[in-house]
N, C-alpha and C positions, 0 to 999 in steps of 0.2 A: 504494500500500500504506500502510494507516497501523497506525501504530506496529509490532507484531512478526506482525499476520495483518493478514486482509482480512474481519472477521465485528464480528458487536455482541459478544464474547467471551460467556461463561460465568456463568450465577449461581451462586454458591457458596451461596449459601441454599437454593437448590432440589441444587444438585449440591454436598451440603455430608458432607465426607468426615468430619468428628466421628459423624456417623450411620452411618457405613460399618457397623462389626460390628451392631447391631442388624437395620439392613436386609439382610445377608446370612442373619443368622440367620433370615428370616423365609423367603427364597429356598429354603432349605435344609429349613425344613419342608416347604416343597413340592415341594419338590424332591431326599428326600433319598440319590438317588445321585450329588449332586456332593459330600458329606460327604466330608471327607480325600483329597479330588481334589486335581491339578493344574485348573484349570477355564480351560480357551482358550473367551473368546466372541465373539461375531458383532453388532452390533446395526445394521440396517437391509433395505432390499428382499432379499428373495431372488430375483437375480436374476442370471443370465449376467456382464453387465458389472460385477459387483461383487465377481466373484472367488471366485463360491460351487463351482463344480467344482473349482478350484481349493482353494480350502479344506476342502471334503472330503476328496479325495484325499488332500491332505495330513495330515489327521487321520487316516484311514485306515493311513495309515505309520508314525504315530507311536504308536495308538489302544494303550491298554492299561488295565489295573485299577486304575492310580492317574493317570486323567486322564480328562476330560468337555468335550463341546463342546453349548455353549447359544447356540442362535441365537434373538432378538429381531427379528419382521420377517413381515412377511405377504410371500405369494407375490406379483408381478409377474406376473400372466397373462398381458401379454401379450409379457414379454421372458423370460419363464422358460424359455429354452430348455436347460434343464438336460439333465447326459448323465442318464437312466433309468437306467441300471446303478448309478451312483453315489449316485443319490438314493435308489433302491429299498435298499441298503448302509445307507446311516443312517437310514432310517427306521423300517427292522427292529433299528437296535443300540438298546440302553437306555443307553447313554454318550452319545446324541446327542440334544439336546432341542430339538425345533423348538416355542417358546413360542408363537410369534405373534405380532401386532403387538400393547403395551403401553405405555402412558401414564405407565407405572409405570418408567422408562427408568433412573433412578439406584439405585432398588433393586437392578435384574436386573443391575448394571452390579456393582453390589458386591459379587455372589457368582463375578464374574472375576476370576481372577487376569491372564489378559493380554488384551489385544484384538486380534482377526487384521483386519486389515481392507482384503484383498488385490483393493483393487479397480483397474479400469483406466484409470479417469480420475476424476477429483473437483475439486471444488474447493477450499477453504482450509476443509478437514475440519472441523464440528462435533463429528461425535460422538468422533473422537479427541482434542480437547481436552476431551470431555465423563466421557470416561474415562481421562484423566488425572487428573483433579479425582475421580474416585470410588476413585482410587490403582491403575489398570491399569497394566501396560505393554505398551508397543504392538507389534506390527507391522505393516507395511502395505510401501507399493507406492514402488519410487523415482521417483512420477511428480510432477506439479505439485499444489502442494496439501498433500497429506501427507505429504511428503516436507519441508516447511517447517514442518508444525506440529511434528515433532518435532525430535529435536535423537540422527542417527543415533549409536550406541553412549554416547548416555546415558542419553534418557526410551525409548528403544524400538532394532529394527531394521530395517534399509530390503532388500527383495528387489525385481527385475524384476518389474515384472506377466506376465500371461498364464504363468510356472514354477510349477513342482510342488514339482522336487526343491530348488531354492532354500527354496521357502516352507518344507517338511518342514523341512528343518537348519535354520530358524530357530525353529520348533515346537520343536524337539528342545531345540536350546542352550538356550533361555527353559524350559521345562519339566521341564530337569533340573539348572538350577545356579540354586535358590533365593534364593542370596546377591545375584546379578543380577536377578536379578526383581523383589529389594527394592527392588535399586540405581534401577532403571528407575522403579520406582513411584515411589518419593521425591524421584525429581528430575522426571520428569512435574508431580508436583502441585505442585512449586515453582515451575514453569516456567509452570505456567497461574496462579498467584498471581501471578507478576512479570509476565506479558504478556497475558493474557486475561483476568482479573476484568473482569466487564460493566462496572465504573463507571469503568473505566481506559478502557478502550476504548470509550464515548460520550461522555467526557472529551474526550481524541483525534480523536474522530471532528465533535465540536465546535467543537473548534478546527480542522479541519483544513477545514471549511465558513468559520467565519468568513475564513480565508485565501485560499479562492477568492471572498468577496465582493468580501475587497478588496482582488484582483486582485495578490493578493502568490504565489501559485502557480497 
C-alpha cells in the first residue's frame, strides 16, 4: 500500500470543487426535478455486483418529494441481472434518472448531495475518492477497498453489502440530518487533499519504486 490508498489519487483540476455550484447549476437545467432535492447518486456499471437492487430498493423506502436518485453508468449486458420488478419501479418514477454513461463524470457528481455506492467487492474505490473531491458524502459497503477510502462516521457510512434495510437507514440518517451531510462533505474533501491529490501520490508512488530498486523494500 502506498501512502493512505492503492491508486494514482485524484486530479483536482479536473475534479476541482471551486466549480462545484456552477456545474450543478448546469445539471439542474437539465435536469430540473433534482431542484431543492435531497439528490442520492450512483456513478458507475449498472450492474448486479455493484449493489444496484440493492440501491433501488432502498431508495424505494426512502423515495419521496424532496429527494432524487441519478444514476451515471450504462447497463452491463451481460451481468445485468437485475430483479424486473424493481427496475420496471424506477424507470416509470420521475425521481429516478438513469443518465447513462458520461465523460462529463465531475459535473453529474456535483448535482449529488451523497454517493451510495453499495457494491460487493471493489477495489481501492476511485470514484468514491472522486466524489469526495466534488464535496459528496458517501456510503458504500464495509468490504475491502471502500471501506478504507473512507474514514467511517466522518467523510461517509459503512453498511454490509448484499442489505437493504441496512443500506435504507443509512439513506434515511444522511438524507435527513443536513448538518451531517455537511459534516461528511467537508471532511471527504479534506481527506482527498491530504491523501489523494495525484501529485502526492506519484510522488509516493516514486519513491516507493526507487526503494525497491535499491533493494531497500
Amino acid at each position: 500500500v502506498i501512502g493512505a490508498g492503492g491508486t494514482v489519487g485524484i486530479d483536482l483540476k479536473v475534479f476541482d470543487y471551486s466549480k462545484h455550484d456552477d456545474l450543478k447549476a448546469e445539471v439542474l437545467k437539465e435536469y430540473p426535478v433534482l431542484k431543492d432535492r435531497t439528490v442520492y447518486g450512483y456513478v458507475g456499471r449498472i450492474e448486479t455486483d455493484k449493489g444496484i437492487n440493492e440501491l433501488l430498493k432502498a431508495f424505494r423506502k426512502v423515495s419521496s418529494d424532496k429527494n432524487a436518485l441519478l444514476l451515471i453508468g450504462g447497463f452491463d449486458e451481460l451481468r445485468c441481472d437485475l430483479d424486473p420488478e424493481i427496475l420496471a419501479w424506477a424507470k416509470a418514477n420521475e425521481n429516478v434518472i438513469f443518465h447513462g454513461f458520461s465523460r462529463e463524470v465531475p459535473k453529474y457528481m456535483s448535482a449529488m448531495d451523497i454517493l451510495v455506492h453499495p457494491t460487493y467487492r471493489e477495489g481501492f474505490s476511485m470514484v468514491i475518492q472522486q466524489a469526495m473531491a466534488m464535496g459528496c458524502a458517501i456510503i458504500t459497503t464495509n468490504v475491502p477497498g471502500p471501506s478504507e477510502v473512507i474514514e467511517e462516521g466522518k467523510s461517509g457510512l459503512l453498511v454490509p453489502a448484499h442489505t437493504i434495510d441496512e443500506l435504507t437507514e443509512a439513506m434515511s440518517v444522511l438524507g435527513n440530518d443536513q448538518s451531517l451531510l455537511r459534516k461528511f462533505s467537508k471532511a471527504g474533501l479534506e481527506r482527498v487533499k491530504e491523501h489523494f491529490e495525484r501529485s502526492k501520490m506519484l510522488q509516493l508512488t516514486y519513491e516507493n519504486r526507487l526503494k525497491m530498486l535499491n533493494g531497500e523494500i
